[in-house]
N, C-alpha and C positions, 0 to 999 in steps of 0.2 A: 334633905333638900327637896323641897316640892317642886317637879318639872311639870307644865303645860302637856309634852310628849315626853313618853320614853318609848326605845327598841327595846322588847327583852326575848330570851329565848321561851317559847309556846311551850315550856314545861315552867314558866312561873317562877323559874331562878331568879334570886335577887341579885345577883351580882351584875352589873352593868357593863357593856363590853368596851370599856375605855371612860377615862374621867373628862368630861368635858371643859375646853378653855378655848375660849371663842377668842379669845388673844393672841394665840399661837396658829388660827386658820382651821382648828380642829370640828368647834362646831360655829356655825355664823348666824349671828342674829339677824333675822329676817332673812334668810337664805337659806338652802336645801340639806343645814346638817350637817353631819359628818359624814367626809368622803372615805371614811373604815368603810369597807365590806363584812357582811354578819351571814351567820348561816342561811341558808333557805329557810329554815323554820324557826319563824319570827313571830311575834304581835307587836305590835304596836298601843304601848298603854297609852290614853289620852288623860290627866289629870287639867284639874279644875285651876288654875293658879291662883285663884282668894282661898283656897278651900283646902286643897292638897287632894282633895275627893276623886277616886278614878272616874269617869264619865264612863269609859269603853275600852274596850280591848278589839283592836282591829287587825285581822291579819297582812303583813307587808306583802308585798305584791313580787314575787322571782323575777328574776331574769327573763325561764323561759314564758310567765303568767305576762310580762312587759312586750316582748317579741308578738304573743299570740292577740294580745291587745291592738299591736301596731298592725299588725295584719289587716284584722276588723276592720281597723278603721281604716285603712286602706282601700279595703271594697266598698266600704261606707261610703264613702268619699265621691269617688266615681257616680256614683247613682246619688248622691245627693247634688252634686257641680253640675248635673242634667236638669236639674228643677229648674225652672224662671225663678229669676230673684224673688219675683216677689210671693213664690209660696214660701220661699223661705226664711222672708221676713215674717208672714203671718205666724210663723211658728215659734220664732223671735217676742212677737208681738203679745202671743198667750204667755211666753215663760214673764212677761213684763206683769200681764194681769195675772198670774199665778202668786209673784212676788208680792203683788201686794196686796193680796189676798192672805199667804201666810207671813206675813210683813215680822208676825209677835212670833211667829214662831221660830224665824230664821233671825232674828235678833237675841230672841235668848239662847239659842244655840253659841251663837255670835259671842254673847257676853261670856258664858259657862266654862268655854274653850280657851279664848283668849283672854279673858278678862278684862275685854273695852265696857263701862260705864255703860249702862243700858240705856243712856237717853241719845248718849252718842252711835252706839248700835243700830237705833231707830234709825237713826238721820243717815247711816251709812245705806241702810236699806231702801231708804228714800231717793239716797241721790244715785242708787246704780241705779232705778227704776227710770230718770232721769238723762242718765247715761243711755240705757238703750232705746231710750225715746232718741234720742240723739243719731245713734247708729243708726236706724230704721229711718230716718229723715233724710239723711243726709246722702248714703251709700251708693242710691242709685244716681244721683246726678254727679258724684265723685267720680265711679266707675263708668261712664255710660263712653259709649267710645267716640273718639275725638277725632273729627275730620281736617286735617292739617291743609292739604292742597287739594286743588281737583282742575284738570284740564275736559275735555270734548274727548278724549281716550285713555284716562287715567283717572285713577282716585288713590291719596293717600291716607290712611287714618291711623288709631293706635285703640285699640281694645288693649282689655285688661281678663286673663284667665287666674282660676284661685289658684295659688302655690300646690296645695297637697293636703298632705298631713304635717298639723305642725304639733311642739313639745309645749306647751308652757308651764314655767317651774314656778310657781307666785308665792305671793309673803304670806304671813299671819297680820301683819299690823294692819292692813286695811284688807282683807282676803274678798270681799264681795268687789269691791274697787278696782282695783289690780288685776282681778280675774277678768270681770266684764270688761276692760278696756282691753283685750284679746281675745278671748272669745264671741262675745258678741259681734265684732264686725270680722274675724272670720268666719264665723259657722255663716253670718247672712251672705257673705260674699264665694263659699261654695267648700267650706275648707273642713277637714275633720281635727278634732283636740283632741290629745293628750294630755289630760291637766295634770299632773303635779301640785296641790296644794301644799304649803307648807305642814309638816309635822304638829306644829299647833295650830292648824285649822280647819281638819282633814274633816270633823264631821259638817264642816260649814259646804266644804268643795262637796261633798257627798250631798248634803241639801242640794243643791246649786243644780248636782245630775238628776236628782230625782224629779226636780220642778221643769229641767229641761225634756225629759223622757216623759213626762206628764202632760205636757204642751203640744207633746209628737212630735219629737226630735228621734229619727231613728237611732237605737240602743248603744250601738256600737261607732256613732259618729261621737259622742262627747262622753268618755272614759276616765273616768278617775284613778287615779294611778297610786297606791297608799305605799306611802314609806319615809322613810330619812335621806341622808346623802347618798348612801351602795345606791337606793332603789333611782334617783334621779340620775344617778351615774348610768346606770343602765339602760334608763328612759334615750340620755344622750346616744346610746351605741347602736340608735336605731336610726334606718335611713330614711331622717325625718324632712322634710322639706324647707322647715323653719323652727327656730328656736327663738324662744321670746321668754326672760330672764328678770326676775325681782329679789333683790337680797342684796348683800354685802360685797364691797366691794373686792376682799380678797376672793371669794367666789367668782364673782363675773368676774376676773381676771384668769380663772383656771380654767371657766368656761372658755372665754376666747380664743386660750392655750391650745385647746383641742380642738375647735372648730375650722379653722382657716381651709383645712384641706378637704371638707364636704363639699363646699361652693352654694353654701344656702345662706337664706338670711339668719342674721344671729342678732338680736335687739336684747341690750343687758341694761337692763334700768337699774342703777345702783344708791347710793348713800350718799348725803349730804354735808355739809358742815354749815349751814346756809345762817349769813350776814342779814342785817338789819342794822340801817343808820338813822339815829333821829336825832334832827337840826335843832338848833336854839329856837324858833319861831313857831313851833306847832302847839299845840291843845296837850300839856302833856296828861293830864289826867285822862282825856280820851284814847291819845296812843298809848300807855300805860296797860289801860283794861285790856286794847287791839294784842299787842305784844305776849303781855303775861298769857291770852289765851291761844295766840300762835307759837309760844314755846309751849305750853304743859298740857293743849288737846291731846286725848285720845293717849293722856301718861307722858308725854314728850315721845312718842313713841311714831313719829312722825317723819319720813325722809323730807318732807321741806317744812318740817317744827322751825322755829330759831333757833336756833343752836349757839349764836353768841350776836351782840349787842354793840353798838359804839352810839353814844350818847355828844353831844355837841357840850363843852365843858360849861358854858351859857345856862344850860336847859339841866344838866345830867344831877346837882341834888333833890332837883323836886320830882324829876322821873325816877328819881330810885326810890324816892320817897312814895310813889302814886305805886310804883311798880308793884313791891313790896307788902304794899296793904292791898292791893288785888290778889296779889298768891296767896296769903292768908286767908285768904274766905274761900278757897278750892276746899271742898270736904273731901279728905282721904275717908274713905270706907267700902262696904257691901255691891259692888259692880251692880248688882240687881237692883240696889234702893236708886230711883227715880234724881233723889238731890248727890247721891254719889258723884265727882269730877276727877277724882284722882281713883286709879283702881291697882292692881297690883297688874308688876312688869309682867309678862307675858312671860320672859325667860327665867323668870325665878332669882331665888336667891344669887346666881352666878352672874347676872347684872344688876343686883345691888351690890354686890362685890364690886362690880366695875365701877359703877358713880362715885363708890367709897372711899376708891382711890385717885378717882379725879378728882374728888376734894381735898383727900390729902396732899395727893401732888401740889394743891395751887395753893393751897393755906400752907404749906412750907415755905413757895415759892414768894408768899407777899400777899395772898389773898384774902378775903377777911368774906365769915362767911353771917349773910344777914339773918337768913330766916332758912331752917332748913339742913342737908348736911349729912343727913342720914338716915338709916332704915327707922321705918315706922314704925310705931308699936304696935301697930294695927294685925300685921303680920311679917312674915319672914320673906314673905314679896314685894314689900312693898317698900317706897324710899320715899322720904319724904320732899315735897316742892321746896328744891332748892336757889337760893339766889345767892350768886358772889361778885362780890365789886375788889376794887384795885388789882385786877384781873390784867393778864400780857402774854402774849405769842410766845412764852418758855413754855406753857401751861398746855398739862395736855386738853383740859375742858375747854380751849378755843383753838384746839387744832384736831382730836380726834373727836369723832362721831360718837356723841354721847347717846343716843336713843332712850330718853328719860326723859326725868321733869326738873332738868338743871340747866343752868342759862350763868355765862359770866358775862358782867357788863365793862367795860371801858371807856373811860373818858379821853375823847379828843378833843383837838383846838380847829379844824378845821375840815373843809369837805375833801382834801387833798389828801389827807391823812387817812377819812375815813375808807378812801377810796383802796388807797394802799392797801389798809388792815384787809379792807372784806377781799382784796385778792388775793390775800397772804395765805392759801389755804390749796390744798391739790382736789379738793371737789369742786362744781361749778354747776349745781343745779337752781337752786334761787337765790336771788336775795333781793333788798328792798329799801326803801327808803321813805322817812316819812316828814314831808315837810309841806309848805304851803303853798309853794309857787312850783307851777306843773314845769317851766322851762326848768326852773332849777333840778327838778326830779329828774327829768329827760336826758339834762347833761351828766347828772352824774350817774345813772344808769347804765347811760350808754359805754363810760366806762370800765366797768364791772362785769369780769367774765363769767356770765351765767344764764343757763337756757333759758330762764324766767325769771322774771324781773317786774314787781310790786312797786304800785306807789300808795303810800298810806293803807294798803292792807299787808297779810301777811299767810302764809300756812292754807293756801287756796288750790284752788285745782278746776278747770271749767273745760267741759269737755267741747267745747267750740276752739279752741284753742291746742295746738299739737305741746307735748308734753316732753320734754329736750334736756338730754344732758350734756353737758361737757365735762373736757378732764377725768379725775376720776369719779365722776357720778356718771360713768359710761354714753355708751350708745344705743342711744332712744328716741323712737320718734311715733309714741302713742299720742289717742285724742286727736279731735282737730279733723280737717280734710287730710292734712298730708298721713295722719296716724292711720287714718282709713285702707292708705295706698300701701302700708308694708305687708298687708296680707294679701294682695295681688302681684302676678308677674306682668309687666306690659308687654302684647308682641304688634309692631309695626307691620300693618296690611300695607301691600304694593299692586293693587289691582290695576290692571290695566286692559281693555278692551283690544279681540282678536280683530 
């Protein structure tokens, strides 16, 4: 089985310490691993997931190597929250032109490790560049302090001081994304990281340190922390100031578990199952193309991809028809080749395992599959762009979190129904709707519980806008003015004249 990451013992034994089944909470997709604890002496192999190729062997990071980190960055910290903001945007400001400067080199890293399509790498590299153009804009008029009242012997107002030292534990599936929508507007607002990258994308977070320490980011303010689940378990037992959370949602549930009694902020961005509805009255061959490429970007490997479909019963043969021959022209192949769109799963063969029974579930259950269905021939990572119709809420491919490039569609009769179906789910991070009249969109949006909410587009992200979960797509409140404000504490001034 070819893995993205493995833990092994730093004597090169083959035997793996536990079989992985992201089913049972063992290990979680898009989340920090397994919560097994492993000897002190460790490496960390990194393989290639198109390739099976090892990239590196990195040493995991102890317990007391995590303590003596958090320390650093502790003193770090202090003497960094004394700067004016704005040297510390300017340092901000270089790692921005650093990035894009090694743009090709932090993209093929990007594609090697994780195995996103190298054109889509590019554009990821493009839009965090974008992102902390954002941060650096935005931060000081966010934070700047707020004069609430004032009399002839009084002034009341509300400043903002940086938390501390905070954790962040981030994904592989977008790992430049995810990262910079936390660290960039803490480090500019006074605060020290502890990154945690995820296990496949460790040599990506290790770029990320090297271009920040390159910029003149002092050494010990932004710390790369290497390991699996023991090692971010560990990250946690430190008394951090904040914890800021991407992965799975049995994960951030065990994270919250333990959190309650630090009294810090805890932000857990989790998983989706995210709806799209499209009416009998739209362009279906335009939402077809729109759709097909907001399900199977970047592999379906996407916390607000599509994940399932309802189609208007008016509209829904000629949109499965349009659908259909759009996913067909996605080239499965070579992550590195340029016309590459489908590339192999990042988790390996152990999630194509998983789609494999999502389609068996639902082709048992009445589903009927068009194009698609199963592993590639390409390799033992890869699955191919799948489509299923006469698809229903028994099924697990429209109730759990597929993280792939599979999508079931449904036909309904009405907007009432559709509304139903897209709540029938315990996530609530997007979903969308695509139709022609903006009022109609608005109403039925509005009744659809979820922190983001699409009309005619889909599978988007805009850092002007705060980035919100409900239900079980957790608690988060990245991007945006308000996303700015979870890396500060507010204290209320009471000044009054003697």
């Amino acid at each position: 089985m070819h893995r993205s990451a493995k833990i092994i013992p730093t004597n090169r034994a083959s035997k793996f310490c536990g079989k992985p089944n992201h089913r049972d909470g063992l290990v979680f997709y898009r989340g920090i691993g397994s919560f097994n604890h492993f000897s002190s002496k460790q490496a960390m192999q990194i393989n290639n997931p198109a390739t099976g190729e090892e990239l590196k062997s990195l040493p995991v990071d102890t317990a007391d190597q995590i303590k003596s980190k958090y320390e650093a960055a502790q003193k770090a910290q202090k003497e960094w929250a004394n700067k004016s903001l704005e040297s510390r945007k300017q340092v901000l400001a270089k790692f921005k032109d650093l990035l894009k400067e090694n743009a090709e080199d932090v993209a093929q890293t990007l594609t090697s490790e994780v195995g996103k399509p190298i054109s889509q790498a590019r554009n990821e590299v493009a839009g965090t560049q974008t992102r902390v153009d954002f941060f650096l804009n935005e931060a000081a008029t966010v934070v700047a302090p707020s004069t609430r009242r004032t009399a002839s012997n009084f002034k009341e107002y509300v400043a903002y001081d940086p938390l501390g030292v905070v954790g962040n534990i981030s994904a592989w599936n977008y790992p430049l994304f995810v990262g910079v929508n936390v660290f960039a507007p803490a480090l500019i607002l006074g605060n020290a990281v502890l990154y945690k990258p995820s296990e496949h994308s460790t040599l990506t977070g290790i770029k990320v340190q090297q271009l920040l320490q390159k910029a003149g980011l002092p050494q010990d303010l932004f710390q790369v922390v290497v390991g699996g689940g023991s090692t971010a378990q560990a990250l946690l037992e430190q008394p951090l100031d904040g914890v800021y959370f991407t992965g799975s949602n049995t994960t951030g549930v065990k994270i919250a578990q333990q959190m309650p009694g630090k009294m810090i902020p805890v932000q857990l961005e989790l998983g989706g199952k995210d709806p799209t509805y499209v009416t009998e009255d739209v362009n279906v061959v335009k939402a077809a193309k729109s759709l097909a490429d907001g399900a199977m970007y970047n592999t379906g490997q996407s916390c607000c991809s599509v994940e399932r479909m309802y189609v208007h019963s008016a509209a829904y043969d000629k949109f499965v028809e349009e659908f259909v021959n759009e996913v067909k022209t996605f080239v499965i192949g070579d992550p590195k080749q340029d016309n590459c769109y489908i590339g192999p799963l990042t988790l390996g063969s152990k999630q194509v395992a998983f789609l494999s029974k999502q389609v068996e579930d639902a082709v048992q259950k009445g589903a009927k599959v068009l194009v698609g269905g199963k592993q590639a021939q390409k390799g033992p990572n890869y699955f191919e762009p799948t489509v299923l119709v006469n698809v229903n809420h028994t099924m697990d491919v429209m109730r759990q979190e597929s993280f792939g490039p599979i999508i079931g569609i449904q036909k309904v009769n009405s907007d009432e129904e559709a509304i139903r179906l897209m709540n029938d789910t315990d996530y609530g991070l997007t979903a969308g709707v695509y139709v022609n009249n903006q009022q109609r969109a608005e109403k039925i949006l509005s009744q659809v519980n979820s922190g983001t909410v699409y009309w005619n587009a889909c599978d988007r992200v805009s850092p002007w806008l705060p980035w919100i979960g409900r239900k079980g797509s957790g608690i988060v409140m990245t991007l945006g003015r308000e996303g700015i404000l979870a890396f500060v504490k507010p204290k209320s001034w009471h000044m009054v004249n003697p």
